[in-house]
C-alpha positions in Angstrom: 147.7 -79.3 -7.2 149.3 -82.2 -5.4 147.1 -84.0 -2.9 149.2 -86.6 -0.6 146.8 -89.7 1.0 148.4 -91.6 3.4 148.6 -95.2 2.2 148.7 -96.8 5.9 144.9 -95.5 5.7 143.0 -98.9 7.4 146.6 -100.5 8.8 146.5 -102.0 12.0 149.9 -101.1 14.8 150.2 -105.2 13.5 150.5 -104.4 9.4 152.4 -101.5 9.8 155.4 -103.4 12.0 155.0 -106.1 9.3 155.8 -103.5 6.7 158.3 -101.9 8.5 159.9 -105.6 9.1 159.4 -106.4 5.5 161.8 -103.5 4.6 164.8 -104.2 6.7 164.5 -108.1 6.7 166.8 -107.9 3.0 169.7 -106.7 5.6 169.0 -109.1 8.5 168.7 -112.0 6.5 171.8 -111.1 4.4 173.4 -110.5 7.7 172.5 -114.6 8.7 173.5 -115.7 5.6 176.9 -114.2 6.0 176.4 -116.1 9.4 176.0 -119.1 7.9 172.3 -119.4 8.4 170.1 -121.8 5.7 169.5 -120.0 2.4 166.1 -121.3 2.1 164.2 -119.2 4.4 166.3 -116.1 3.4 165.6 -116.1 -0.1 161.8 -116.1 0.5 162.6 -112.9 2.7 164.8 -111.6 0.3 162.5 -111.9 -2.4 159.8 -110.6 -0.6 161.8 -107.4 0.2 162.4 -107.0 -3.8 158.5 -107.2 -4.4 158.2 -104.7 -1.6 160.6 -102.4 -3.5 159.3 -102.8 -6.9 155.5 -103.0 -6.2 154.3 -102.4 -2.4 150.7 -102.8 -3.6 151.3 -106.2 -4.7 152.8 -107.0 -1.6 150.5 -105.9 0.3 148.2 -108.0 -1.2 149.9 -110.8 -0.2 150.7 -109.7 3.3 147.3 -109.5 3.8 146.4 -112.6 1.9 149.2 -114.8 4.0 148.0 -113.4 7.3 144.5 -113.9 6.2 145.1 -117.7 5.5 147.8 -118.1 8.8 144.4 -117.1 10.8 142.7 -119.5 8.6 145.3 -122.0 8.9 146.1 -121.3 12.5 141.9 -121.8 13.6 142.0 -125.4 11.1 145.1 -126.6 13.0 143.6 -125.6 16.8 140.3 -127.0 15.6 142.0 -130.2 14.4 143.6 -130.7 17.6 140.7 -130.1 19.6 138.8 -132.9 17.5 141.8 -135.3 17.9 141.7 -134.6 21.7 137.8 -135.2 21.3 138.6 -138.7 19.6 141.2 -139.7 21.6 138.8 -139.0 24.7 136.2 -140.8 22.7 138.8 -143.6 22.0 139.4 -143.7 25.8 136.1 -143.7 27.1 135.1 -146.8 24.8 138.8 -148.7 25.9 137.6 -147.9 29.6 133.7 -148.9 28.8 135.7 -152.3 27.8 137.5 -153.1 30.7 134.4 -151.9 33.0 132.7 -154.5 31.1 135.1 -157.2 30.8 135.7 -156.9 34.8 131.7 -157.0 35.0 131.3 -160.0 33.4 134.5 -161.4 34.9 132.9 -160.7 38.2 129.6 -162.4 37.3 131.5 -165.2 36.2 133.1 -165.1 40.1 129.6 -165.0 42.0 128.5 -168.0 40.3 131.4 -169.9 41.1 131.3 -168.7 44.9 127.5 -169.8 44.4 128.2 -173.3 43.3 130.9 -173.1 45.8 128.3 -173.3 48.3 126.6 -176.0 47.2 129.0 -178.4 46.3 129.9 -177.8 50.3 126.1 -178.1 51.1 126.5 -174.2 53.3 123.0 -172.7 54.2 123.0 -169.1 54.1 122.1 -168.7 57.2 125.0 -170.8 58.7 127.5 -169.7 61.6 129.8 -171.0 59.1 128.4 -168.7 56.1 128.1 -165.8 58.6 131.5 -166.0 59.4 133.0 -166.1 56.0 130.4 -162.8 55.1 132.3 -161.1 57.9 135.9 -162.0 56.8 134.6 -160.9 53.2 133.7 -157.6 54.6 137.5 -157.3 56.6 138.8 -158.4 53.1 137.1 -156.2 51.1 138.4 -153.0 53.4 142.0 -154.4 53.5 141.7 -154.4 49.8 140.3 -151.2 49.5 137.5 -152.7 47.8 135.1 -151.2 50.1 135.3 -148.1 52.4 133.4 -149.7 54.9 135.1 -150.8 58.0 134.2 -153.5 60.3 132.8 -152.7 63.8 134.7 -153.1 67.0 132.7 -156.6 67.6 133.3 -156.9 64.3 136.7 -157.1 64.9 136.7 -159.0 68.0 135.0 -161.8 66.1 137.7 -162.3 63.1 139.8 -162.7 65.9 138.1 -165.2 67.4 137.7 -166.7 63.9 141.4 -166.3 63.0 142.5 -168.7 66.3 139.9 -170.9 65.2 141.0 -171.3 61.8 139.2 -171.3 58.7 137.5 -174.3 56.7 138.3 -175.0 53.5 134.9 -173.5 52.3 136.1 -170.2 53.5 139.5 -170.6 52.1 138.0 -171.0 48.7 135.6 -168.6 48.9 137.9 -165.8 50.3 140.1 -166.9 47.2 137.5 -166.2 44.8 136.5 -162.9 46.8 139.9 -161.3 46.2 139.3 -162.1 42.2 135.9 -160.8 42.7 137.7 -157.6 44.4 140.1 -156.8 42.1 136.8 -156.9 39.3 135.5 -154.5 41.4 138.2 -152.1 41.3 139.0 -152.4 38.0 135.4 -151.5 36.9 135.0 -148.6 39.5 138.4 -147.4 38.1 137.5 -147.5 34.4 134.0 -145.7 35.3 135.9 -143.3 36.8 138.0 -142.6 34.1 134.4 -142.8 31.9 133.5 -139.8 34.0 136.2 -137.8 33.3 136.0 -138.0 29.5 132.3 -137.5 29.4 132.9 -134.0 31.6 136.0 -133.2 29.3 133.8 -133.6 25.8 131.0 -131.9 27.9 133.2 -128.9 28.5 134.5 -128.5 24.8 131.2 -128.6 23.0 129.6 -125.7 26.0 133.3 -123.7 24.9 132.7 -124.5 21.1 129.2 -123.3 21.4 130.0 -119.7 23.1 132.8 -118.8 20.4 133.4 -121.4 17.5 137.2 -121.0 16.6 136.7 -121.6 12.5 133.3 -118.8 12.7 135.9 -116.1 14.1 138.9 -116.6 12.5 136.9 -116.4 9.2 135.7 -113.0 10.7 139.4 -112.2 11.7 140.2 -113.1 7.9 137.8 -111.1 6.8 138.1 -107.9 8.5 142.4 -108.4 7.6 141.3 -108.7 4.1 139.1 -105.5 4.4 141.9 -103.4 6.3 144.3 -104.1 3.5 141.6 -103.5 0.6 141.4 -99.8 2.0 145.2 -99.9 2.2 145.6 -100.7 -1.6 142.7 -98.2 -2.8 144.6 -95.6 -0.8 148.1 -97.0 -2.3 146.1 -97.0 -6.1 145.0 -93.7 -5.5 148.4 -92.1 -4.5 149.4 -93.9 -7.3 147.4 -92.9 -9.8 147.5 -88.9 -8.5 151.3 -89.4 -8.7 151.2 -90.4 -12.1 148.9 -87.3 -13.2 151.0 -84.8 -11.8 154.1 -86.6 -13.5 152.2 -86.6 -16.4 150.6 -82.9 -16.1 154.6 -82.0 -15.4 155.9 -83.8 -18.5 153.3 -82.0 -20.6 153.9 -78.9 -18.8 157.4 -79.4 -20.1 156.3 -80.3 -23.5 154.4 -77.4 -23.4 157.1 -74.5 -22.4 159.5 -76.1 -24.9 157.1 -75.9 -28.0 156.4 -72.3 -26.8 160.3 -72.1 -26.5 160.7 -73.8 -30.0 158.1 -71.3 -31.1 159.3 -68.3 -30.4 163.2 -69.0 -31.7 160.7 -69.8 -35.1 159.2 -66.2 -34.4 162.5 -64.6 -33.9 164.1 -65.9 -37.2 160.8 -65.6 -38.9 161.6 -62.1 -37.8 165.2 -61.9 -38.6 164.5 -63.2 -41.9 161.8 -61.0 -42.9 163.9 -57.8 -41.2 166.5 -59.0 -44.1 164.2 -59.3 -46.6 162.6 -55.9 -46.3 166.4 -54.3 -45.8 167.5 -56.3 -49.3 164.1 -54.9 -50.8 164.7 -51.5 -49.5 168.0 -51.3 -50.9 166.9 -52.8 -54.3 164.5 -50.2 -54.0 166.6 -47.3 -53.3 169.3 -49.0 -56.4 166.1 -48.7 -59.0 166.0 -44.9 -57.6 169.2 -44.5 -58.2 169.2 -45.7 -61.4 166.2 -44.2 -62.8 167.9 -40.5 -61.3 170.8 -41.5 -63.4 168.9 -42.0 -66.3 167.3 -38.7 -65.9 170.9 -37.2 -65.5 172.0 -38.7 -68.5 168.7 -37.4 -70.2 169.2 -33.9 -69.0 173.1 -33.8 -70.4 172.6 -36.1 -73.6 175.2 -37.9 -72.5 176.0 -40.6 -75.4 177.0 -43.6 -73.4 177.4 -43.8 -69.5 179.9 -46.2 -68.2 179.2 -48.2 -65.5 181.5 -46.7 -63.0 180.0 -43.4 -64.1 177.0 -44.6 -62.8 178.0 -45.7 -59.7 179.4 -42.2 -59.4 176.4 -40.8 -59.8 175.2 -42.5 -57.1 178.3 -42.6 -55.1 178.6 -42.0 -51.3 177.4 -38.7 -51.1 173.6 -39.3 -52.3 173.6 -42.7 -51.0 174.5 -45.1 -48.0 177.8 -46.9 -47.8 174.9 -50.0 -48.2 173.3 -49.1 -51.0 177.1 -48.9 -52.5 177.6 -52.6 -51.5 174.1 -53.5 -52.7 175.1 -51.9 -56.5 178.1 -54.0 -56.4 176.3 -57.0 -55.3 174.0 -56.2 -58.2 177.5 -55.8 -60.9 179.4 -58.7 -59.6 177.3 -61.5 -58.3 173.9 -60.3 -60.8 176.5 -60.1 -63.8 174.4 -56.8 -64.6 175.9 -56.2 -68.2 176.5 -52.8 -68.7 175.0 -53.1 -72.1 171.9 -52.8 -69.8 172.6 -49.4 -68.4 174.4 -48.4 -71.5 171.4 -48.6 -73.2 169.6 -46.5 -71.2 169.9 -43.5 -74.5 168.5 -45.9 -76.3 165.7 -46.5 -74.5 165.4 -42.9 -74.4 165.1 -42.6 -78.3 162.8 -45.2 -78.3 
């Protein structure tokens, strides 16, 4: 009996258009090399096809082994990048944390120099003079976009007041080391800034690498791939192996029916030969009956001597077969029967 499995048993609608791919991609990529395409690629397809010819369980091994390790490969290379974009933010949070800190201490470096500024001019800080240059600090600052914060409509009518005046040397100094001291001040708000970002961006990746980790389910995707083909094979093995019993349980029905064949042509001329035998014995036998009535003839009539042709006259045609005839004659020419034999039959008789 002849049971049929079906070998895509456990092949995902993926595996079976790989297969189906797999056979016609001989033609296609004969097709491109005709075209002119690079031989490399089309051997590997070429040879693939062969192996898919010669031995489909063995290439569905590696099917499923190659797409296993893609997945493999695929989730390393994604993971990689994601590290790399982890390091470069890394990288650029530390080059920011730099520059926030250079412009820091740059700015430090500024303050004390508007400090002894001050001194060296002998400016109290509670001076119209010192006032004044706080207030054009503050319109600076806002021009700059240092600071947010504008100056009041007083405010404003003040610096103008200040601006006809004209400004001391103190404040032209000290308005010269403010826009220094602003552009610290940018820089480092900038660079925290940036800081910010990165620290939300790494924050982000380890929350999404903690709620599905890439390498955990492409080694599940591997292994349920590698499982789906393993079914796949056992099913291929097992139309295999029920393919090669009934090839084998047809050859030896073959073997069989043409022993039984053999045998019974041995029968028949086993048959033929012993149907001979018995007709050659039956005639011999009916020959010595002959003879011996021929002996008893000669007996009867005291015949002195009986010639041999006599004797086959006695047991011519009309007591025996045209056989038997053909069987005496056998027995004179081919036996050499010497006719001293039958001529001595009187002999015998006085004996």
């Amino acid at each position: 009996m002849n049971v049929t499995i079906n070998s895509s048993f456990g092949m995902n609608q993926d595996d079976r258009m790989i297969t189906q791919a797999a056979q016609k991609s001989g033609e296609k990529q004969g097709a491109k090399n005709k075209n002119g395409a690079p031989g490399g690629r089309n051997q590997i397809f070429a040879g693939d096809t062969m192996i898919a010819l010669k031995d489909p369980i063995e290439f569905r091994r590696r099917q499923a082994q190659q797409r296993a390790m893609k997945v493999v490969s695929d989730a390393w290379a994604n993971d990689a990048k994601i590290d790399e974009s982890m390091n470069e933010r890394r990288a650029h949070y530390n080059e920011q944390a730099k520059i926030r800190d250079d412009a820091n201490q740059e700015l430090s470096g500024i303050n004390r120099q508007k400090e002894e500024l001050k001194e060296q001019f002998g400016i109290k800080d509670d001076s119209k003079e010192q006032k004044d240059l706080e207030l054009l600090e503050k319109r600076q600052d806002y021009m700059s976009h240092v600071s947010t914060e504008s100056p009041t409509p007083e405010e404003w009518e003040r610096l103008a007041e200040i601006d006809k005046e004209g400004l001391t040397e103190y404040q032209k100094r000290a308005l010269s080391l403010n826009g220094y001291a602003g552009k610290c001040k940018i820089d480092m708000e900038e660079a925290s800034r940036q800081m910010r970002g990165d620290v939300g961006s790494l924050r982000s990746i380890r929350i999404e690498r903690l709620k599905a980790d890439p390498m955990v389910e492409a080694e599940k995707t591997k292994e349920k791939i590698l499982a789906s083909a393993n079914k796949e094979v056992m099913g291929m093995l097992v139309d295999e192996s029920l393919d090669n019993i009934d090839e084998k349980a047809e050859e030896a029905k073959e073997e069989a029916e043409k022993k039984a064949e053999e045998k019974e042509e041995q029968e028949d001329k086993i048959d033929d030969i012993k149907e001979k035998q018995a007709l050659e014995e039956a005639m011999i036998e009916r020959t010595k009956e002959a003879v011996d009535e021929a002996k008893a003839e000669q007996r009867k009539n005291e015949a002195p001597e009986v010639e041999i042709e006599d004797m086959m006259n006695l047991t011519g045609p009309k007591e025996l077969p045209k056989e038997v005839n053909d069987t005496l004659e056998k027995v004179k020419t081919s036996m050499k029967l010497l006719e001293a034999d039958l001529k001595g039959i009187k002999v015998d008789e006085q004996v």
